[in-house]
N, C-alpha and C positions, 0 to 999 in steps of 0.2 A: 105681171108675176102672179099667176095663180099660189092660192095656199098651201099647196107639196113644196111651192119650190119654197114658200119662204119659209117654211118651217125646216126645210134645209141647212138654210140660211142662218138661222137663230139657233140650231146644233152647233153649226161649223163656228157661230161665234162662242159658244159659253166654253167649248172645247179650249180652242184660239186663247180664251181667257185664261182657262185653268189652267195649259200648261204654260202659259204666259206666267203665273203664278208659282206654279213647281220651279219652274226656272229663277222665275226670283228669290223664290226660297232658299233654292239650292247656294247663290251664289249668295246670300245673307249670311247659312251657313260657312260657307266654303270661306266667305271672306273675315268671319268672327274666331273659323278657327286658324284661318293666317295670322290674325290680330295675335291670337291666345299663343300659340308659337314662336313669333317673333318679335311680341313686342312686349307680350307677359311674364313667358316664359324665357326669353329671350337669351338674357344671362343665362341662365342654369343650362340652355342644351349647349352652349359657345363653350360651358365649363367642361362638358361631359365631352366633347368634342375633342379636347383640348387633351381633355385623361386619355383618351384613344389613342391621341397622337404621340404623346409622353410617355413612356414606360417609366415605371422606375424599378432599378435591379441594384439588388443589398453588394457589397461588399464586404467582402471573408478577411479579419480581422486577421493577421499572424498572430500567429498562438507565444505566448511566455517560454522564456527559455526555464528549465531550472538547473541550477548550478550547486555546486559542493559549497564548504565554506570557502575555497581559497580561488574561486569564479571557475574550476571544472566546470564542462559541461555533462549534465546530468541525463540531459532530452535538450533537443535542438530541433530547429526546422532544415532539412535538407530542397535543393532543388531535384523536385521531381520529374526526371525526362519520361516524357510519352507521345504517343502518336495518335493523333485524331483524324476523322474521317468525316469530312464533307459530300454526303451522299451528292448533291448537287451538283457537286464539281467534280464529279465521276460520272461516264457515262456506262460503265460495266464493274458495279460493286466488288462483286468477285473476284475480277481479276486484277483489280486494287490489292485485295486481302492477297490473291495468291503470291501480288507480287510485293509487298510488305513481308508475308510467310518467308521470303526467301533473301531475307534480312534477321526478321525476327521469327523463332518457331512461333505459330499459331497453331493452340490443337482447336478439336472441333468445338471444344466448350466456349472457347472462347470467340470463335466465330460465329457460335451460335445467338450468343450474349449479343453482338455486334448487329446481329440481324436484325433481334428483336426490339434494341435499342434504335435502330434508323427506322423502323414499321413506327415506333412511340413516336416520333420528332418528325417536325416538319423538313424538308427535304435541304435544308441552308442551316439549321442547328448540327455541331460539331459532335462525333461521339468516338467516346473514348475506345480505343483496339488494343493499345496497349499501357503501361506504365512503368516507373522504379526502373526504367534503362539504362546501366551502364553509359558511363559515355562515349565509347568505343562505337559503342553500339548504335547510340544517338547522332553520334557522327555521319554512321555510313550509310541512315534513312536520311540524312541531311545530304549527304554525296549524292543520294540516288532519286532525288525528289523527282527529277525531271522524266523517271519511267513510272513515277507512283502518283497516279494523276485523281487527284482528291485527298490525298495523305496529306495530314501538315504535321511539322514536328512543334511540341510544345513544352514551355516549361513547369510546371506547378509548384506544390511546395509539401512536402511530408513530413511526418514526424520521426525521428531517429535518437535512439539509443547509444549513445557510441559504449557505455561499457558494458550491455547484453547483457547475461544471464546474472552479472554481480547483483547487479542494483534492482530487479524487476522486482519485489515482494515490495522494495522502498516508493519507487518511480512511479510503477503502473502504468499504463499507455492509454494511449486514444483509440477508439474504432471507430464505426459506423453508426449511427443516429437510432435507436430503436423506436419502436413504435411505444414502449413505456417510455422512453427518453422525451419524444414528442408531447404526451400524452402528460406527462407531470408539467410541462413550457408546452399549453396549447396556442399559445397568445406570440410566441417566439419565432419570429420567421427567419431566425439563421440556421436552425436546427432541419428547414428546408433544403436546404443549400444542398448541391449535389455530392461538394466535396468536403462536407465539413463532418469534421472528427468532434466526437467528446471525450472527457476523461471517463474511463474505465475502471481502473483502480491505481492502488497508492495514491499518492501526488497528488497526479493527475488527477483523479474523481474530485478527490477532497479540497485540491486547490482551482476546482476548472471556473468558477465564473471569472476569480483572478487573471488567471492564464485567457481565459478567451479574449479579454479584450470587446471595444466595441463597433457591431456592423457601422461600415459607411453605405454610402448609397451615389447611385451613378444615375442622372436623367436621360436619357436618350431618347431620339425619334423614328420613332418606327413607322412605315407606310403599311398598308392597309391590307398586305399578310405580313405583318409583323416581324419581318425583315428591319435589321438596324442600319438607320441611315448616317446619322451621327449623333455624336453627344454634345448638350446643351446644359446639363451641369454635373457638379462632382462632389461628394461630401467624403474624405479620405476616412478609413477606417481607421480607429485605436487599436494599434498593436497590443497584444495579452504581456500584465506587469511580467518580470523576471521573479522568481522564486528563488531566494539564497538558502539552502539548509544548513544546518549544524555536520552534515557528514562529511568525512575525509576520504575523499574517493581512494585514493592511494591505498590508505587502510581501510576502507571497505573490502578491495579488490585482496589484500593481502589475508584477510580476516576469512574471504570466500575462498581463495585457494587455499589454505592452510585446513577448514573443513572439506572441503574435493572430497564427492566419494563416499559421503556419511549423509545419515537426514538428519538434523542439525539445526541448529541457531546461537547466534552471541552476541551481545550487546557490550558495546563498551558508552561511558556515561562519563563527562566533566563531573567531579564529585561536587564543585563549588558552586555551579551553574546549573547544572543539569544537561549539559549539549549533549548529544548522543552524537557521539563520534563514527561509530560504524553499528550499525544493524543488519545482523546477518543471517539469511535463511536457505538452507541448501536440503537438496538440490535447486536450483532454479527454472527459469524458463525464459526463453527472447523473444521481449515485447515486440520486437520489430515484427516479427510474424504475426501479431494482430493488428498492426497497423493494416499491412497489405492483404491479410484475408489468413488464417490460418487454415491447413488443409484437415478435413476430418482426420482424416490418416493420423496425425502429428496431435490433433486435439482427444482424440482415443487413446493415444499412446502416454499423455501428461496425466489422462483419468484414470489410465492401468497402472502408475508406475507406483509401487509400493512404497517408497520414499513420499509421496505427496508434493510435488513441485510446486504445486497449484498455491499450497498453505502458506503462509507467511507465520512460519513457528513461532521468531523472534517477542511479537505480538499477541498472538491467536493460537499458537502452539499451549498447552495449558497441563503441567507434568505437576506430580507430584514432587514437593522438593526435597524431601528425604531429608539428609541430615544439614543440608545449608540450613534447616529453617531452624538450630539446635539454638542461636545464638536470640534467635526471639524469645524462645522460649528459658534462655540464661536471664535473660535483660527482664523480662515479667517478673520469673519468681526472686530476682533481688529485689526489684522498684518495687514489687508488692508485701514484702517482706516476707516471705513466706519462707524462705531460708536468707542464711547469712551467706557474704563471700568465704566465710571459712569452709562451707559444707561441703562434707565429704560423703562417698558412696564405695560398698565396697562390690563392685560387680565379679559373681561370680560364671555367670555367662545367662544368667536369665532372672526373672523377675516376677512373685510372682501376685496375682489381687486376685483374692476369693480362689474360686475353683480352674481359675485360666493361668496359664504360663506366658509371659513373654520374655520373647528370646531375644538376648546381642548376637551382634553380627560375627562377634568371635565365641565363638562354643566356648572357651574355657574361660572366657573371662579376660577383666582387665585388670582384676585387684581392685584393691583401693583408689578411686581419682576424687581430684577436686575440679572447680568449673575448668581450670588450665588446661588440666591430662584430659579432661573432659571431651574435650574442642580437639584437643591433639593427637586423641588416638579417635575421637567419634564414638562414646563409648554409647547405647543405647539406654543400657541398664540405669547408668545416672538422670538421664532425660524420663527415664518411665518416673523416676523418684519425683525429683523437682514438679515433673509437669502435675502430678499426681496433688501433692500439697498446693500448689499454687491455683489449680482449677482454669476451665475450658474459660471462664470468663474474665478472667487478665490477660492468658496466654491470645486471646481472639482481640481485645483491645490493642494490645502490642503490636502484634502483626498486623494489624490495619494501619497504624500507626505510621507501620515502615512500609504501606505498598499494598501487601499481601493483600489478596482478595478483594481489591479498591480497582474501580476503572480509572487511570491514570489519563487519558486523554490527551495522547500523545499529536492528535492530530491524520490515524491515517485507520480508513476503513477496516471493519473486521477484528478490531482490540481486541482482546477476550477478556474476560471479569475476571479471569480465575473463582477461588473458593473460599474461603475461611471459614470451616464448618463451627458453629453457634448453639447453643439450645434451641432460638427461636427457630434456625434454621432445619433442625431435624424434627422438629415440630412440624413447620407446615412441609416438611419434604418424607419423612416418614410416618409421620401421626404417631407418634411416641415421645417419651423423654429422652433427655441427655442419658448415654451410660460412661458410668466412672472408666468403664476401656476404653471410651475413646479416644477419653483426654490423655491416656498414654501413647497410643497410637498416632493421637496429635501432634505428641512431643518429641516422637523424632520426627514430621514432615513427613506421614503416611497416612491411611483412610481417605477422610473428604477432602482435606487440603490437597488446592492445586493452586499454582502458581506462575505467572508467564516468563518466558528469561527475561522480557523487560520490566517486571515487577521484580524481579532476582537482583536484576544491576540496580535498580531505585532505591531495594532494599541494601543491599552494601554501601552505595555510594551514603545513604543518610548514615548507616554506622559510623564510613570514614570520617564523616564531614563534623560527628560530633555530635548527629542527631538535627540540623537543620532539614526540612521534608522537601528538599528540591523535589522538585518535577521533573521527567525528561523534559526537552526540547529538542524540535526535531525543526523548527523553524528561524533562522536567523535573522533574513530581513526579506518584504517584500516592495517592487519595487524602486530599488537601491535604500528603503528606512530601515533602518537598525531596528530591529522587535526589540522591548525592554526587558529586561528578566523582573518576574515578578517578586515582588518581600516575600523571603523566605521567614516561614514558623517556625517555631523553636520546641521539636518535638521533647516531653518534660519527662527527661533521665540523665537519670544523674551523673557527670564525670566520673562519680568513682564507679557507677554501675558498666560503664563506655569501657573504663579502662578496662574493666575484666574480661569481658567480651575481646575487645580486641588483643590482648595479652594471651587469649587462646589462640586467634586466626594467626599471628606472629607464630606459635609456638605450630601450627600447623603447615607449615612453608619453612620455619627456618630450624625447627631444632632435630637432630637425630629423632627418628620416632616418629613422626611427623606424617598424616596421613598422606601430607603432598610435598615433603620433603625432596623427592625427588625432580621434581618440578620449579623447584625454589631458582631465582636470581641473584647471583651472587655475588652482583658489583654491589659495596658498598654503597650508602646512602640508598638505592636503589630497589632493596628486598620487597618481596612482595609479602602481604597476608591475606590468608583465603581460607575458605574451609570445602574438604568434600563434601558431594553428596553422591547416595548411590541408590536409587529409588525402585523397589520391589514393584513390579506390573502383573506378576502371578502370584495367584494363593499357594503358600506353601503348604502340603498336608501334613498333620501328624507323625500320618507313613510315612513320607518320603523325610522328613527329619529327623524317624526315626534309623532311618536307612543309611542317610546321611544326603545330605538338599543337594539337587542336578547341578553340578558347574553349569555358568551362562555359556561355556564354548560347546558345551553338551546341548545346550536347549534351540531351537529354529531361533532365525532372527528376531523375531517379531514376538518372541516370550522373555527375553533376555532386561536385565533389569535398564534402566534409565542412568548413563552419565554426565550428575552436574559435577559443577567446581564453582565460585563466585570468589571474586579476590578485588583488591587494593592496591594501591601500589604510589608513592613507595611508604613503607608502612608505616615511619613517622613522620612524612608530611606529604599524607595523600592529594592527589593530582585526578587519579583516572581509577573505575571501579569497572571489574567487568564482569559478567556472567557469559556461561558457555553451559548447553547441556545435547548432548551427543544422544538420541534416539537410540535404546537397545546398544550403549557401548561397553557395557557390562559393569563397570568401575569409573568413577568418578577421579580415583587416582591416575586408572591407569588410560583412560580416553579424553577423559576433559578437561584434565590440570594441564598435561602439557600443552593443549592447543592453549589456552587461555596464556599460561608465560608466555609461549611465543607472539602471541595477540599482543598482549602489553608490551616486551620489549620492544617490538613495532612501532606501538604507540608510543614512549619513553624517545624511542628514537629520530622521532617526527614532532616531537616538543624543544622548541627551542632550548630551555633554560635544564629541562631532563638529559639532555642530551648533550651538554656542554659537560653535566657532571661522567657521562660517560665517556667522553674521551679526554677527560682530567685522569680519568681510569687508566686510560689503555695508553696514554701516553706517560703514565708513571712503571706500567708494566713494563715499556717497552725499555725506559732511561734505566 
């Protein structure tokens, strides 16, 4: 072997060597990191493996029913028939749709929807074509399955109203999940869910984690596109509690029909309790059409309607009280002494401090009254008197006392504060002091004072009750618990202060004269006491009083004064308080007394032990 060849030789081996070498390397590596995978890490990838195989999918809890006091239902779940489309198990989408359309109308929106919904999902997930089907209707996709090849019919579950437009300001409904809905419960994965509602308003909003109930959760196995094979375990969801209220559906519904036709609201309140029996705000609107999607058309139509549907007056409505508020201001300047029960006034139709006039509602006057004729005929001129001596700083304790201008906390979105205008308050809201006009202005329930109708019924009922500061309630049990009623406080006026107060609203319902005398109920035991009010919303001028002031049937709707009424009943052994104020109904006599008697004999009559005395009545009539 010459030296070319063995130096050949001795390449071919160090080569031979090295990759003898690479090779071993490689399978040192290759075999450290089999070790590191399967015996290291071993567990944790068998775990992840596992997660892949197992899905887990939440379950949609049924939502709370809520019911009246006597188990009405308020809001229910209904079943929702629809039809879903399995792209997969159609071999010509379209001609599924076309032939579903000729069952059900499909316009193009909704085909469209359908489109875009199966391009999103994998070709074996279900999408919704249609829903809310009659069952007529549900039937004859069910009769026709066998030409609608990929359609499956389904059932769901919706929310429903059964008494519509009554109760929506009370109720509230569910919709669809917003992105702020999301966004305040980031951490929430039911609020993912395709089909799940939340509360929107009333109730609902304010009662919904109650109402929702809790997700369960479903294991299933899915193969490797995510197709479900079977399920391997099941956690059942908590159904959402039931909600009892305090309201009487019957007299809700009677309380809505009897306003029909006016913008409006009325409260009726237990004077003992505080239950709020009927809360009413008209016009209305039907939740059910936000469940299922309301159409712009119908949601432009609720934002143009001058009446305000949208508002919940009852609450959030916030009026000037005119002369219902005369009795706060009776009950201040006795408990403060500022006059005696004897004090008289002699109105001769106006009144007047420094260089300014203020006028009664009757030009000539009422003569002479005392707190009585006061309340019975409304006289203004005695209220400039009293409120004048007694001062804005009793008259603003009083009425806080009984309501006025306090957030009551009733339990449902959108309360409104109302006002009790104050010193401190025209301080930091005009940057000036109190003036001595106001506090007449104050004292009939005009200027800053505003007040809500259920701050109007809170404030009666505590007059009726003797000066005890019930609360509304507007919650009875959740549940099936009995909610407690809280110890009532003993707002500190005196009996004989009560009586006189109430010795006017008597004389205001029952005696000839009487600014709602004609509105009075005349079964024995059963009369009511109330007082009007009839609340100024345009400035009167000089001129035109001098001319002589617009009749409200002369002015557009929407200049015409405000009609409350606030009543008792029965007036010596009050039961039920109500307020009622009629948006622009010109007269407190002559719009909002009668609906309010009618309201109450309603109510009178739907009481067990009220309504015994009334056909002790009628069947003495009759013998």
């Amino acid at each position: 072997m010459n030296s070319t060849a063995r130096q050949h030789e001795r390449s071919f081996t160090r080569r031979a060597l090295l990759l003898g070498g690479l090779q071993l390397g490689a399978f040192v590596v290759l075999g450290g990191r089999l070790y590191q995978l399967q015996v290291v890490d071993g567990e944790q990838f068998l775990l992840r493996a596992e997660d892949n195989r197992i899905n887990m999918r939440l379950l949609v809890p049924e939502r709370g029913r809520i019911l009246d006091r006597n188990g009405r239902p308020l809001a229910v779940n209904r079943p929702n028939y629809r039809v879903l489309i399995v792209p997969e198990d159609t071999e010509d989408m379209e001609a599924t749709l076309d032939a579903v359309a000729g069952i059900v109308p499909l316009d193009e929106k909704t085909r469209q929807r359908v489109r875009r919904d199966v391009a999103r999902n994998r070709s074996f997930v279900p999408v919704t074509v249609v829903e809310n089907l009659d069952w007529e209707t549900f039937a004859a996709v069910n009769a026709h399955l066998p030409s609608l090849p990929g359609a499956v019919p389904d059932v769901g579950a919706a929310r429903d109203y059964p008494l519509g437009h009554t109760a929506a300001h009370l109720v509230g409904y569910v919709s669809n999940v917003s992105e702020r809905d999301v966004a305040a419960e980031p951490d929430n994965p039911l609020l993912g869910q395709p089909a799940f509602r939340i509360g929107k308003g009333g109730v609902e909003k304010e009662q919904d984690l109650v109402l929702r109930g809790q997700a369960g959760s479903s294991r299933v196995e899915v193969n490797s596109m995510g197709r479900v094979i079977r399920e391997v375990g099941r956690s059942d969801a908590v159904a959402g509690q039931d909600v009892t209220l305090t309201i009487d559906a019957d007299l809700q519904e009677y309380a809505f029909a009897r306003l029909s036709g006016e913008s409006a609201a009325a409260c009726v309140m237990d004077v003992r309790v505080g239950d709020v029996r009927a809360l009413v705000s008209t016009p209305g609107y039907d939740p059910n059409s936000f469940v299922t999607g309301i159409s712009r058309k119908d949601w432009q139509a609720l934002l143009a309607d001058p009446y305000n549907p949208l508002l919940n007056k009852a609450i959030a409505g916030q009026y000037p009280p005119g002369s219902t508020f005369k009795m706060l201001v009776a009950m201040a300047a006795l408990e403060s002494g500022a006059v005696d029960p004897g004090h008289t006034v002699v109105c001769n139709g106006s009144y007047r401090l420094g260089n300014h006039t203020f006028h009664c509602w009757r030009r000539g006057g009422h003569g002479r009254v005392d707190f009585k004729d006061s309340l019975k005929h409304s006289c203004d001129v005695f209220y400039y008197d009293i409120a004048r001596r007694t001062g804005i700083d009793q008259i603003e304790a009083m009425a806080k006392a009984f309501g006025i201008g306090t957030r009551l906390d009733i339990g449902l979105p959108s309360e409104g504060e109302g006002l009790m205008p104050s010193r401190e308050w025209v301080r930091a809201a005009k940057g000036r002091s109190w003036l001595q006009g106001e506090t007449l202005i104050t004292g009939i329930g005009q200027g800053a004072v505003l007040a809500t109708p259920l701050q109007l019924a809170t404030m009666t009922a505590r007059i009726a009750n003797g000066g005890l500061a019930i609360r509304p309630r507007l919650f009875r049990a959740v549940g099936g618990q009995e909610l407690e009623v809280p110890p009532l406080r003993q707002i500190p006026v005196s009996d004989a202060v009560m009586r006189v107060v109430r010795e006017g609203m008597d004389a205001v319902s029952n005696e000839q004269g009487g600014t709602a005398y004609r509105s009075r109920i005349a079964h024995e035991g059963l009369e009511i006491a109330g007082k009007t009010g009839t609340s100024q919303v345009r400035r009167i001028t000089k001129a035109e009083r001098a001319r002589g002031v617009t009749r409200n049937e002369d002015l557009p709707w929407n200049r015409r004064d405000h009609a409350l009424f606030v009543a008792y009943a029965p007036r010596h052994d009050p039961r039920y308080a109500i307020s009622v104020v009629v948006e622009h109904g010109s007269s407190g006599s002559g719009a909002a007394a009668p609906v309010a008697r009618d309201i109450l004999m309603e109510t009178i009559r739907r009481d067990p032990i009220l309504s015994a005395r009334l056909r002790e009545d009628t069947d003495v009539e009759r013998s």
